[in-house]
N, C-alpha and C positions, 0 to 999 in steps of 0.2 A: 189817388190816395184816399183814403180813409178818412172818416170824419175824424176820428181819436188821433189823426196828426194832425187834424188841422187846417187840410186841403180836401174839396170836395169837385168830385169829376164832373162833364170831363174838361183834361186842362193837357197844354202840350207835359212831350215826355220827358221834359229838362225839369218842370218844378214834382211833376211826380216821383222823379228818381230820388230829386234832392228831399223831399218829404217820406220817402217810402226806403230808405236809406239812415239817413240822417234827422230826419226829425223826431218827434219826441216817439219814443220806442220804436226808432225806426230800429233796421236790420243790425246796425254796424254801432248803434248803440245801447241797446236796451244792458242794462245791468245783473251781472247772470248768467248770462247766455255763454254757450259755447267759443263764440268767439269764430273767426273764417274756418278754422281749421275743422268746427262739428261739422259743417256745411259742405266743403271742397277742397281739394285736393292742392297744396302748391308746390314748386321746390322746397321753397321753405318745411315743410315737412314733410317732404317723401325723405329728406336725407339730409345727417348732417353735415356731409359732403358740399354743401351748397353755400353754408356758414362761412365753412373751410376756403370756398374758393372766392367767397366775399372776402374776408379778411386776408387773405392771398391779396386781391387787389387791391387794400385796402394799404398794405407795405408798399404795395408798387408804386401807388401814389404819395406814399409818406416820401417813397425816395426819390421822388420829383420834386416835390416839396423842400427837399434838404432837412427832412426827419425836423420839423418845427417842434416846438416846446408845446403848442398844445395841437393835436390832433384829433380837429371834429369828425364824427360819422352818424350822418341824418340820416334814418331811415321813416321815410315817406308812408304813409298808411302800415303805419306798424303790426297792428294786429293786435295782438297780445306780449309784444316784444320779441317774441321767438329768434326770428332774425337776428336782433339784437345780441340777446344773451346765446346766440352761437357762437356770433365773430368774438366776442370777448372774449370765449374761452378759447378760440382756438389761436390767440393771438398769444405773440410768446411776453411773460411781464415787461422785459422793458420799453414795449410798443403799447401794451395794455393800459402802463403808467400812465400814459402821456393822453389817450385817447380819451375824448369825450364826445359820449354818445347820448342822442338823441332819437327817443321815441314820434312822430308824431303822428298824432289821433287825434279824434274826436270822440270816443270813447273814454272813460274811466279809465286810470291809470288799476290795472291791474292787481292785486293781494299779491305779497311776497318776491317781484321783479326786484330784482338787482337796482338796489339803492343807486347805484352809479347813471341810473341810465334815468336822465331829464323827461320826461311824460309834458309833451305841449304840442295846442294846438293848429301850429305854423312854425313853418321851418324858420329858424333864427336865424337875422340878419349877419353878413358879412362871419361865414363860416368859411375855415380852411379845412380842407380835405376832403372828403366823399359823403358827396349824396345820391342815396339809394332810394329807389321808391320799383319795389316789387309788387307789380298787379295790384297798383294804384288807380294808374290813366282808366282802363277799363271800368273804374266807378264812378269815375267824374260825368255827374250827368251831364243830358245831352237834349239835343231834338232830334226829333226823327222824321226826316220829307218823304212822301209818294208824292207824285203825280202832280212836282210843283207845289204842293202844300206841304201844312205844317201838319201831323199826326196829333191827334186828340188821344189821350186814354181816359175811361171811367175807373172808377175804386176796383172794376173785378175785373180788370184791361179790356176790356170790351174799346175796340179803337174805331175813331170817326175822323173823316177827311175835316181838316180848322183850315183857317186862312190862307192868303197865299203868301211865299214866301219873303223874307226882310230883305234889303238890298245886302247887306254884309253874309247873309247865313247864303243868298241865290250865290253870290262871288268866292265863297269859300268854296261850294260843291262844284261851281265850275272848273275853278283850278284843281281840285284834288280829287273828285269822283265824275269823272268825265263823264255827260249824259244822263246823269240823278237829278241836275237843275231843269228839267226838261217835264214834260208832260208824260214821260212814262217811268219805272223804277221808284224805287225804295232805296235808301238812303239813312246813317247816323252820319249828323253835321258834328263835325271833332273841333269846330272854332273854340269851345270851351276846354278842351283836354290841350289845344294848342297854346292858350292863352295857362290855364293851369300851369304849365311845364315850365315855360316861361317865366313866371313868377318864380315856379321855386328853383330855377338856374340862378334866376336873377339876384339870391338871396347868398348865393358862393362867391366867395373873394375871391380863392382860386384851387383849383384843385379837379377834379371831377365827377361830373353828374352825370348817373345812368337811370333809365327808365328799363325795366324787363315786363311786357306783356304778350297776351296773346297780338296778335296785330296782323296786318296786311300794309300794302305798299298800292299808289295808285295804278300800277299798270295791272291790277289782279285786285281788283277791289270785288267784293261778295256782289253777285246781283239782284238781293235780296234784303241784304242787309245781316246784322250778324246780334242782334237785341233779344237776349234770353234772361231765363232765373236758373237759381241754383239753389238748393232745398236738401240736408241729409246726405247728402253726395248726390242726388240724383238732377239731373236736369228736368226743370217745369218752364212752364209758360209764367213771361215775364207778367206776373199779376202786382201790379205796386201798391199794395196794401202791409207791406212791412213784413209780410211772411217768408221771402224769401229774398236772396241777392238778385240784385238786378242788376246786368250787366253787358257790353260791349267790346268788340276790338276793335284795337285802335288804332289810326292812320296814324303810324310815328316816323313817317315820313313826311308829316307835316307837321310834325311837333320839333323836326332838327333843328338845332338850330347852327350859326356859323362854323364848322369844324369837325360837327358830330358826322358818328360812324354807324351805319346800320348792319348789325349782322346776326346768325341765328343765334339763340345758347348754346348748340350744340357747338359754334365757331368760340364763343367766348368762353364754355367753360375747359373745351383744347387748351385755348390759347393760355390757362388761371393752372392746367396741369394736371384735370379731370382727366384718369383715363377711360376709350371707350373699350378696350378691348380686356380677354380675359386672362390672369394667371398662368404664366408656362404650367402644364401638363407635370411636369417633372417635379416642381415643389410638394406636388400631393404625397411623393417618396420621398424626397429630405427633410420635410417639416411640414406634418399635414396638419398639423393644427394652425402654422400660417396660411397655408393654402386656403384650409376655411373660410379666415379672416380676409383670405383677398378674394376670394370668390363670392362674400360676402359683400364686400367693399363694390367690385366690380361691377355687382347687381344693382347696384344704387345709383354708379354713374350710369347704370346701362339707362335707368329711367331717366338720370336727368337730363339725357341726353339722345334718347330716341327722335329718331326718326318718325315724325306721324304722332309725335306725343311732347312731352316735356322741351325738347331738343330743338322743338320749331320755334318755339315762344321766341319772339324780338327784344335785342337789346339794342335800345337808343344810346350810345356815350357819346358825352359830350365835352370837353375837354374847355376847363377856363383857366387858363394862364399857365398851362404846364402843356408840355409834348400829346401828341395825338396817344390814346391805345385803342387795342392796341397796332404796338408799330409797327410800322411799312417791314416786310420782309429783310430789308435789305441794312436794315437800321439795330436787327436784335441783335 
């Protein structure tokens, strides 16, 4: 990190992230800025198909619920609200009425957001209904092990082998990155994103909570490791001096927790009613200016929902005190 946040190198890569992130004019806070969206690319604004198939879920769990008088929806590393002021509008008023939504950031609440929607910095205790947190985990910093040690970075990443590793962070990589606690490989220890998660399930009376990130699973873990930046839309070298995002994916297979379900967003936004495929041919003759609008429409799921792109990113749900989604084939 940078002397102007406050941390001076080199230091492991859990307090650089948290300083070169979140500290004073880190990435995700400075006042001003663009916000994730000048930087990269998410669901969240390729389409607003994506809003649509959040508040889609967002029903589904109200009617597990038995449609409660107040219906919370936390959405986790907010951004600039975006997500937020989607699902509101695509919800129909008398689910709108009822819904109360939650920004949460570490950021400045935003100029001109939808008065409706609470701007705070932890998710509120004993909430009903849906908590969302879209390419969240992936910021929560981290440490990074080679070779049985702990990874150093200086202010311009320039990285140095640090000590050897804690008993809690060696036991986490052995259960979940087979071979990384060891004398050879590279490794991001996710004890922190594991612990993250957890806290903010923990915060749901009932209802449920989903995590959507990039991610991997232990039996296909990177052997490399997966620690980049992100700048302009382009991808840079993860330099933690605030100039750019710095970020990871994430074992959210160690973040389930009792009941959760792992599967792609290509599987989840199916299952919400996302179509993948395109327009019958033959609307182009009965009504081509719907055709447009669906060939239009169709190009949006097509991305959120690619193969090799959008479509892979993992959803963790996880279900607290209402039926599993979604359900068992044999249950719809």
């Amino acid at each position: 990190m940078s002397a102007q946040g406050g941390v001076r190198g080199p230091v492991r890569w859990r307090p650089a992230m948290e300083a070169a992130l979140y500290g004073p004019d880190g990435f995700y806070v400075r006042p001003g800025g663009p916000g994730p969206a000048g930087h990269f690319r998410t669901s969240v604004h390729a389409s607003p198909r994506y809003a649509g198939a959040v508040a889609r879920l967002l029903r589904t769990v109200d009617g597990a619920l038995g449609h409660p008088e107040r219906l919370d929806l936390v959405d986790v590393g907010a951004g600039r609200g975006e997500l937020l002021t989607g699902v509101l509008a695509a919800l129909p008023p008398e689910v709108a009425g009822r819904v109360r939504p939650y920004a949460v950031e570490r950021a400045e609440r935003p100029p001109g957001l939808d008065p409706r929607i609470r701007w705070v910095a932890e998710p509120p205790e004993g909430t009903t209904g849906l908590l969302f947190a879209n390419e969240w985990l992936d910021n929560v910093p981290l440490d990074v092990a080679e070779d049985g040690r702990y990874v150093l970075v200086a202010p311009d990443g320039t990285e140095t082998p640090g000590g050897p590793l804690d008993a809690a962070d060696r036991a986490w990589l052995e259960r979940w990155w087979p071979g990384a606690a060891g004398e050879e490989g590279r490794a991001e220890i996710g004890r922190t994103r594991d612990e993250a998660w957890a806290a903010a399930v923990a915060t749901l009376e009932r209802g449920l909570a989903v995590a959507v990130d990039y991610a991997h699973t232990r039996a296909a873990r990177p052997p490399f490791g997966t620690l980049t930046g992100f700048r302009e839309g382009r991808e840079v070298p993860p330099v933690p001096d605030g100039g750019c995002d710095v970020t990871a994916h994430v074992a959210l297979d160690a973040c389930a927790g009792p009941g959760a379900a792992l599967l792609t967003q290509r599987e989840a936004l199916t299952a919400l009613g996302v179509p993948c495929g395109r327009p019958p041919l033959e609307l182009a003759s009965t009504d081509p200016a719907a055709y447009v609008r669906a060939l239009s429409a169709a190009g949006e799921a097509a991305e959120l929902t690619a193969r090799g792109g959008l479509g892979d990113f993992g959803w963790l749900v996880q279900p607290v005190g209402i039926p599993p989604w979604p359900p068992a084939a044999g249950d719809r």
